[in-house]
N, C-alpha and C positions, 0 to 999 in steps of 0.2 A: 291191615296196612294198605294207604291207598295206592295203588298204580300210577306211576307217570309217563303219560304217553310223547315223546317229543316229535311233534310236528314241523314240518320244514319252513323255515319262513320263502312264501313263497313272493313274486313281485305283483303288484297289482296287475290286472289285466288293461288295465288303461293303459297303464305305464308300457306295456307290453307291445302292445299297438305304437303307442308313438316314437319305442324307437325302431320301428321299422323303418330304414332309409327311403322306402318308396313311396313311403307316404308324407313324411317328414319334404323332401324335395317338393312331390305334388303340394302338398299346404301353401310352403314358401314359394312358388310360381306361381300360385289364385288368391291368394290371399292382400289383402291391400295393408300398407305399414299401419294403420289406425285399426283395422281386424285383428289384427296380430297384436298388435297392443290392449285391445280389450282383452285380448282369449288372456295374454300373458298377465291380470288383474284378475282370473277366478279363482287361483287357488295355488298354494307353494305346490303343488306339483305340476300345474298347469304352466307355471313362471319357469319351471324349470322346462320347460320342452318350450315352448313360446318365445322367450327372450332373448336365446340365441337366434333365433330366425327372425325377430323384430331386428335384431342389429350388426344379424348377416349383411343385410347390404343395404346401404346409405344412398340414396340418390335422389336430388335435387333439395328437399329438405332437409336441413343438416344441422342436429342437435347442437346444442351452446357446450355440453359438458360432456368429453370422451374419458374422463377421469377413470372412473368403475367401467363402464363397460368397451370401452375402444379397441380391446384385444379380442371381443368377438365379431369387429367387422374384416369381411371375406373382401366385398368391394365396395367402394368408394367411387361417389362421382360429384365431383365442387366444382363449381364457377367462384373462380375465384378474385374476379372480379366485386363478387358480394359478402364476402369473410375480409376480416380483417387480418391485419399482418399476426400478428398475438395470436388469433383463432386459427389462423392456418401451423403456426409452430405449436400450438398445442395438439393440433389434431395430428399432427407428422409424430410426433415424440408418443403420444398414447395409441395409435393404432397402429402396432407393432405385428401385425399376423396377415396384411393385407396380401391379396394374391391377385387383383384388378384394379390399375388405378388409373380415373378418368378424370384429366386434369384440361380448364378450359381456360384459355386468357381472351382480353382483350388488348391488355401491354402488356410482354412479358419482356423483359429486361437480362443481358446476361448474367448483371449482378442477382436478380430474383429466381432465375435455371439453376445460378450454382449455390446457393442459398437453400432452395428445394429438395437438391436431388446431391446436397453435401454428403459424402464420405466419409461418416460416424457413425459409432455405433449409437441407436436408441434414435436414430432418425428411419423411419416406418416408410418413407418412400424410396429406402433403396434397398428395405427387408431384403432377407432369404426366400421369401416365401411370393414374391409377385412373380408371376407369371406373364401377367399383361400389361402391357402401359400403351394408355392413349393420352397422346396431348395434341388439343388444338388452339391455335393460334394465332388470332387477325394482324397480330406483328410481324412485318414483313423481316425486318431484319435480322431477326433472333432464329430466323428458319434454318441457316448453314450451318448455326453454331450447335443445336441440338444434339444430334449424331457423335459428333466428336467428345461432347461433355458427358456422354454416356456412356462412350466406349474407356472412357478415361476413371471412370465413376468403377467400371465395372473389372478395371485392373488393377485394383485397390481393394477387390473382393468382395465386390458391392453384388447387388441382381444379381445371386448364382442363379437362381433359377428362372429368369427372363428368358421367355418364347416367342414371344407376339407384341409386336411395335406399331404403334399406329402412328403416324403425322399428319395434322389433317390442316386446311385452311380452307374457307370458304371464298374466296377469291382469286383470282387473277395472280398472280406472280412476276415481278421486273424480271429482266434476267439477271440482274446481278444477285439476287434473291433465289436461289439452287439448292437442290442438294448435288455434295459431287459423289460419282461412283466410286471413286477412292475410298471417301468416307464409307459409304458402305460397304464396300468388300473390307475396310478395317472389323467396320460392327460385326461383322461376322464371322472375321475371325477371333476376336475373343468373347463375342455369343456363340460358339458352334453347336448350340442347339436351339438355333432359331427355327421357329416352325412358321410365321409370319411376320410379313414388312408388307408394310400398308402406309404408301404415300401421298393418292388421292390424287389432287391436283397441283401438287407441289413439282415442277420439273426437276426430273433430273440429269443432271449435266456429265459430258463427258470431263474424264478427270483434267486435272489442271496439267498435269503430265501430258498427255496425251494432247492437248491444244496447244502448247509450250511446244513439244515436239512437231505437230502436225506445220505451226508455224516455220518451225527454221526449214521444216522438209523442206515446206512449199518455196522458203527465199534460194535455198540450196538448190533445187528444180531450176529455177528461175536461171540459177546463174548459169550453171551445166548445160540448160538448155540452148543458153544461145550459142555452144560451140555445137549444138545439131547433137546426133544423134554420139557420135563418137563422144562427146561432151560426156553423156550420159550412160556411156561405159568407161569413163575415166571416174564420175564419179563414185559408182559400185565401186571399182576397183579401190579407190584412194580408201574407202568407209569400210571395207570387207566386205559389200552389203552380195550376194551371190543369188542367181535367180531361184535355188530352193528356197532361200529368206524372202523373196517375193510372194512365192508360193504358199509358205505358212501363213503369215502373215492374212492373205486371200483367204485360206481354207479357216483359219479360226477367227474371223468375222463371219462368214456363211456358212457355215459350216462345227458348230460348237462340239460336235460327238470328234474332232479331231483333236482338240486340245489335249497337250500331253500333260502329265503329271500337277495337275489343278488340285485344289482343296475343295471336296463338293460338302456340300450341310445339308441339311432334311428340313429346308423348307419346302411346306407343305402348299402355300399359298400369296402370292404378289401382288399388289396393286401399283400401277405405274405408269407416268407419264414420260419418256426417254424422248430426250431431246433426238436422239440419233440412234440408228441399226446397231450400231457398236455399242452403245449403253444396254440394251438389251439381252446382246450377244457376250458382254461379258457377266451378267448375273444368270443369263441362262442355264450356261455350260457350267457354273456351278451348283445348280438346283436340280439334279435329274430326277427328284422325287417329287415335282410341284404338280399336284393335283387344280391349285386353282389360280388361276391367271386374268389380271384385268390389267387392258393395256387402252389409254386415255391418249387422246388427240396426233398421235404419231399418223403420218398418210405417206408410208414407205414401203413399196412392194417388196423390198428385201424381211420384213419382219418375219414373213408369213415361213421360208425356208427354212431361219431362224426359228421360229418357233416347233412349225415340225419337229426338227431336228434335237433341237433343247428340249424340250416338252415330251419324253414318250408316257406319260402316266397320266395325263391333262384329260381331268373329267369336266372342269367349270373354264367355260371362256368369255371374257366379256368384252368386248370393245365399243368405245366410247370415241365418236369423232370430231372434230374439232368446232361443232354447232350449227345451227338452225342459221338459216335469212333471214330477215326481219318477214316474211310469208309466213314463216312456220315449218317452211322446208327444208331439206338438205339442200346445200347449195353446191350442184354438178360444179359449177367453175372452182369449188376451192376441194370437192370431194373425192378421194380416188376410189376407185372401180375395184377391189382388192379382190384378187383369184380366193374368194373363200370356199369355192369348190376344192383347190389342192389342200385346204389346211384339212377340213372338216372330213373329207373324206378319208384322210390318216387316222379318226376318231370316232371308228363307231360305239364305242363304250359313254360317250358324250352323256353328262346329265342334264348341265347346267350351258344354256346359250344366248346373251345378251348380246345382239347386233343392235347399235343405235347412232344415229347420224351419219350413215355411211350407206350407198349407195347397194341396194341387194336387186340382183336378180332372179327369175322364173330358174335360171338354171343353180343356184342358191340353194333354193326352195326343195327343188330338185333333188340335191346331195346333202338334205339335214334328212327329207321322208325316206331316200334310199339308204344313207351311211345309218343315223341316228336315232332311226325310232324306236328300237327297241329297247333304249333304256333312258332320255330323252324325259325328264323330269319339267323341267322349267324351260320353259323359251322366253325371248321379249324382243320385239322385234319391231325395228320404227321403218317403214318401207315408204319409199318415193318412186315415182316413176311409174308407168302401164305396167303396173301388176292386177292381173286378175282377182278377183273374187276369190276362183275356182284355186287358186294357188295356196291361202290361206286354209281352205275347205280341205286339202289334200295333205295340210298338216293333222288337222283334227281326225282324219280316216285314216291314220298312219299309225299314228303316237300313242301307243295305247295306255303307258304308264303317266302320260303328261296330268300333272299337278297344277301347275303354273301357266298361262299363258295371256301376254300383256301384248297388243299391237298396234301400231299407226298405219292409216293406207290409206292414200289418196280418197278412197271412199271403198266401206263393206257394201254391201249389196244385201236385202234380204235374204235373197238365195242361199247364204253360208245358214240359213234355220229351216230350210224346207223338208219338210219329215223326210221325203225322200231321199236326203244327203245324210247320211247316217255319220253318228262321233263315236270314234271307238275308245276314248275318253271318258265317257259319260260318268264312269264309278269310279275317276280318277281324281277328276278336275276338283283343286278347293279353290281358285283365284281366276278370274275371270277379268280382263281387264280389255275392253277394245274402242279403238278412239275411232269416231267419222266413220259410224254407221248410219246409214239412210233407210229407212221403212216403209213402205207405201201400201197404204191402207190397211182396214181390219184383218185382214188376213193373213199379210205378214205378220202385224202382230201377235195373232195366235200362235201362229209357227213360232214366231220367238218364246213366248210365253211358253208352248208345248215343250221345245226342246230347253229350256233355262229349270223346265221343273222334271228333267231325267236329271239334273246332276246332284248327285245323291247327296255328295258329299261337299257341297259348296257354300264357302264360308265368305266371300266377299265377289260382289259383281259390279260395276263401274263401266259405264257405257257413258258413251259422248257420241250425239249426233243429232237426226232430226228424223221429225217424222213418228214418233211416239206416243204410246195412245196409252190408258190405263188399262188397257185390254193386253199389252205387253206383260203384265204381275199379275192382273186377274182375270180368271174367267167371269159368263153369264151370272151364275149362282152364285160369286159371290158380291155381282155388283148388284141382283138382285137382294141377298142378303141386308147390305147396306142401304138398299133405299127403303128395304123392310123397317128397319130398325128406325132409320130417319123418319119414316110417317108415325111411328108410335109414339105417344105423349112421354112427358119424361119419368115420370112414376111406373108406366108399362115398363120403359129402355131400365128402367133401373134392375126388373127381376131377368134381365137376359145380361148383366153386363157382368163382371168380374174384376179382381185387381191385378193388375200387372206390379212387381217390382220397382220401384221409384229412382230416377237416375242418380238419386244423393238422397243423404239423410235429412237434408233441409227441404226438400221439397216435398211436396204431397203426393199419395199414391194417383196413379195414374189410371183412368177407368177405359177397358177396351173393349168392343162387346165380345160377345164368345165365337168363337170360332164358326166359319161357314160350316153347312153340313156335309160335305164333300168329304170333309177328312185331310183335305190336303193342308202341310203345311211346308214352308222354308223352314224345314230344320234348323240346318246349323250356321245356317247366314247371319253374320252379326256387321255387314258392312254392306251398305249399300248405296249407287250414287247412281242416278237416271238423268237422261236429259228434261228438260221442261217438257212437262205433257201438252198437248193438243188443248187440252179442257181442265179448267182447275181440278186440284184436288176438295174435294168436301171433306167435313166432317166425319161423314158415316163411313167415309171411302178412305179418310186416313185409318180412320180406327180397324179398320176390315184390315187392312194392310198390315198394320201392326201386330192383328191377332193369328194373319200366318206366318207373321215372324217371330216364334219367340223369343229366341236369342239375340234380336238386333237391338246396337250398342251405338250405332249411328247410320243417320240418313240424310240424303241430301237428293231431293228433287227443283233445288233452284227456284227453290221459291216460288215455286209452282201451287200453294195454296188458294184458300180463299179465306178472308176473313176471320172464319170462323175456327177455322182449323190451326191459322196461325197461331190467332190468342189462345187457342188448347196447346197448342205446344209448345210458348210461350208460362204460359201459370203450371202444367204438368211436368210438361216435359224440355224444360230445358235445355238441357245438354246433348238430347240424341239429336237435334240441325243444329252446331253451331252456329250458323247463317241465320238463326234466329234472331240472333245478338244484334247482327248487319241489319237485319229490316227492322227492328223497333227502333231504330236510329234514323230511317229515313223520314 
């Protein structure tokens, strides 16, 4: 009698592997929508792990038919300026599960807002499940009414689970074209699990209340005042109004930690342009959990107490001032001078620090390397005025975690690369970004090249100035390398060269030669943008360039080519200078 062994059915090991979520995530973050789309064509079990991550998230190109699959997209981004009216209520009614939704007008109309974001069931833009909503806007007059039709949307049961609000417009704003603070301390109260409001460049205005009121003060002032001073204890007295109610009044505009019995929310993160201290000071003192703070064009010494005060958790600050002179500088007659030594120094735990169009001083400088360098992630910093060299220098020998760092100055100086000036940054730093640097001569450029190749870990470098040699990126050996290569006939260059990865499927593989013998290479830089060099770039001298980058995804030397170089990057390579595009035009 024969024996029946029962074996377990077990899952394939393929299958095993991809539902692991951390690889699943990593795929769907490298992978391009037309990869994912092939992989999800190899096989019924390939389609099954593949197709939901092909129609996780939809952005810019946007399928004709959400029929079958529209319940698996996460997020969504339309211009929808280019779908039709039909395409966009088919895509609202089928993708029912979204949790991201990025919606762009050129005209949006209020009839088209309340149409959108209607209050039904089986309409996918005002799910259970969104979390995020961005909409941007070049319609000036539709901006007031947004706020309100959402908070109206969402007391109908709509957005339970909405966190994170963007408003964006790429423009200027009238003033009759506002948000009011009303409006959003309403949003808030029936979102009270807002983690983010992000308004960009949209002002916002003090409430209609509060200008109504502030008006009749000032007629009622007016009148009292002209019986003098006695006038003006007749009026308290007639209104109730008592000098304690002076007093609060004072204390919760400068003073937010005094407000009594307020409703506060857990947002996490603001962006904001406040017409006024008082717009500010009343979203503060509701927010004591705001980690990240961006406050746009305000120039009011009061913000800064305010902010202290409102802010004790504030790791990200950015301020943003009210623009450039037609020079390119900050304009001192329209810029204030703001004490950012008292703020900064309440913030040694600081990561994140964007100062820009605003006037910074040495003693600035001063209280970011003394309060904030030890945990001091990202800087960016547009600086006008005598500031030193040695001032920027003393951030880099300070900051030892710093990632990030972007800056403007009247002029860098070699000196910030001179071996001697040591970065305690070096195995931090992935972004490198500095405007109106000056070099003079081979030397410095070494120095620059020397210290540009400790940063171990650098993914994008961006330099604007003069004075630049290709001796900046490469040394001796590899510009002799290249002029090796170049004297050999093209049958020799052919047994030293190799393929590089092609920038698209259309185009041809790209042929670099191999690598200098040094060994050195730019890891993991895949961004990179130089001033015009001194002396074209060659042929042998772009390709040398390229072979110790492997990873760069684009470059931009200002067409600082010759010839030869251009048409190779033109027929190979495409896409890595888009400025390609610009000179075959001229």
């Amino acid at each position: 009698m024969a024996t029946v062994v029962s074996r377990p059915v077990t899952e394939p090991a393929q299958e095993k592997v991809f539902a692991l979520p951390e690889l699943r995530d990593h795929i769907a973050w490298h992978l391009s929508r037309d990869s994912l789309a092939s992989c999800s064509r190899v096989s019924a079990r390939w389609h099954r792990f593949f197709n939901p991550l092909l129609w996780k998230k939809v952005l810019f190109r946007v399928p004709q038919d959400f029929s079958r699959q529209g319940y698996l997209v996460h997020t969504l981004d339309l211009y929808m300026g280019s779908i039709t009216t039909a395409q966009r209520d088919h895509i609202r009614h089928h993708c029912l599960h979204l949790r991201a939704l990025h919606l762009h007008f050129h005209h949006l109309t209020p009839m088209v807002l309340q149409q959108l974001f209607e209050p039904t069931d089986g309409n996918g833009f005002v799910g259970k499940d969104i979390e995020t909503l961005e909409i941007y806007a070049a319609e000036f007059s539709i901006i007031p009414s947004i706020l309100p039709w959402l908070t109206s949307v969402r007391q109908k049961g709509y957005f339970e689970r909405l966190q994170r609000l963007t408003l964006g417009n790429g423009q200027t704003i009238g003033t009759d074209q506002q948000v009011d603070v009303e409006d959003i301390l309403e949003y808030l109260r029936v979102f009270p699990g807002t983690r983010m409001l992000c308004f960009g460049r949209i002002p916002v205005k003090e409430s209609r209340r509060d200008s109504l009121q502030g008006q009749r003060e000032g007629q009622v002032n007016r009148r009292w005042s002209d019986q003098g001073e006695d006038g003006i204890e007749k009026r308290d007295k007639v209104e109730g109004i008592t000098e304690d109610d002076h007093n609060h009044d004072y204390r919760q505009l400068r003073n937010p930690g005094t407000a009594l019995q307020l409703q506060t929310y857990p947002v996490q993160e603001l962006d904001i342009y406040p017409r006024a201290p008082s717009v500010l000071s009343r979203l503060l003192q509701r927010m004591p959990k705001l980690q990240k703070l961006c406050i746009r064009k305000i120039e009011d010494q009061e913000i800064i107490p305010i902010i202290r005060q409102g802010c004790p958790e504030l790791k990200s600050f950015r301020y943003m001032g009210k623009g450039r002179s037609s020079g390119g500088t900050v304009d001192s007659n329209h810029s204030r001078d703001f004490d950012w030594h008292s703020l900064l120094s309440s913030y040694p735990w600081m990561e994140t620090l964007v100062l820009e169009n605003t006037i910074i001083t040495d003693r600035t400088l001063n209280t970011i390397t003394g309060f904030c360098s030890q945990r001091l992630g990202r800087l960016t910093l547009s600086m006008d005025g005598k500031i030193p060299t040695t001032a920027l220098l003393q951030v880099l020998q300070t900051c030892e975690v710093l990632d990030w760092l972007q800056c403007t100055m009247p002029s860098i100086s070699g000196e910030l690369f001179y071996p001697s000036n040591n970065w305690v940054c070096c195995g931090s730093l992935r972004i490198l970004r500095l405007f109106r640097v000056d070099l003079k001569g081979p030397e410095e450029n070494a120095s620059f090249r020397k210290r540009i190749r400790q940063l171990r870990r650098l993914e994008m470098l961006c330099i604007r100035g003069s004075g630049f040699m290709v001796e900046a990126l490469l040394d001796q050996d590899d510009i002799d390398s290249a002029a090796t290569v170049a004297r050999r006939t093209p049958i020799e260059s052919d047994a030293l060269l190799f393929l590089s990865p092609p920038s698209s499927p259309s185009c041809s593989k790209a042929i670099v030669p191999l690598h200098p013998s040094n060994g050195f290479r730019y890891t993991l830089l895949e961004d990179i943008t130089m001033p015009k060099f001194e002396h074209v770039i060659t042929l042998p001298l772009l390709k040398t360039l390229l072979s110790i980058m492997p990873r760069i995804e684009y470059i931009n030397f200002h067409d600082g080519y010759d010839e030869e170089a251009r048409e190779w990057l033109r027929d190979h390579r495409p896409n890595l200078d888009m400025g390609i595009v610009v000179w075959s035009k001229r």
